[in-house]
C-alpha positions as CSV (number, residue, x, y, z in Angstrom):
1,X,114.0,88.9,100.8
2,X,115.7,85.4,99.5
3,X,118.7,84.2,100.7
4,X,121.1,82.3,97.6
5,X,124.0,79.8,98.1
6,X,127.2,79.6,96.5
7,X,127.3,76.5,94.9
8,X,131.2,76.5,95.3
9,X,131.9,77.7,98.7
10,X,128.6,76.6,100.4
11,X,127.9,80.2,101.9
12,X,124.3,81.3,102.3
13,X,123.9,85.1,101.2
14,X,120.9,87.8,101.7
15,X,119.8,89.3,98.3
16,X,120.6,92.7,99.9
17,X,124.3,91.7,100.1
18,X,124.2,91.6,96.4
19,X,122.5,94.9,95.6
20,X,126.4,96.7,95.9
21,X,128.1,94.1,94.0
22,X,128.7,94.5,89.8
23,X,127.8,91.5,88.5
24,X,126.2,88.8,90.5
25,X,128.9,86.9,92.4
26,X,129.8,85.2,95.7
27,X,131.3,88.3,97.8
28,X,133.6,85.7,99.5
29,X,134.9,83.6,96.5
30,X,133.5,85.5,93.2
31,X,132.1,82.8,92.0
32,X,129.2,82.8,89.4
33,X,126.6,80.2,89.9
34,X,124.2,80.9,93.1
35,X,120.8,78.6,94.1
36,X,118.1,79.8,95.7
37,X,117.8,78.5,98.7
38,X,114.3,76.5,99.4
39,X,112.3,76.9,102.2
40,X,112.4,74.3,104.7
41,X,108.4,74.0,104.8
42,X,107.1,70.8,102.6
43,X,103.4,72.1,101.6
44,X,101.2,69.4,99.4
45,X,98.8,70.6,97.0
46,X,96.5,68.5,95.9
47,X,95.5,67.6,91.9
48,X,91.9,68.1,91.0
């Protein structure tokens, strides 16, 4: 599945760590705002 970082405490977290969780928040710091984290992989596409 994805993984998500806090954007306050910097910790990386599996979507399934989530699932259990009311809301979606941090499970270390309850805080609000997550990213999704990108994959390292750079792929070009090209433009037709």
């Amino acid at each position: 599945m994805a993984n998500y970082l806090c954007e306050k405490c910097g910790k990386v977290i599996k979507s399934e760590d989530l699932i259990g969780l009311p809301g979606i928040r941090c499970p270390s710091c309850s805080h609000r705002i997550l990213y999704k984290s990108r994959s390292p992989i750079i792929r070009e596409i090209r433009a037709r």
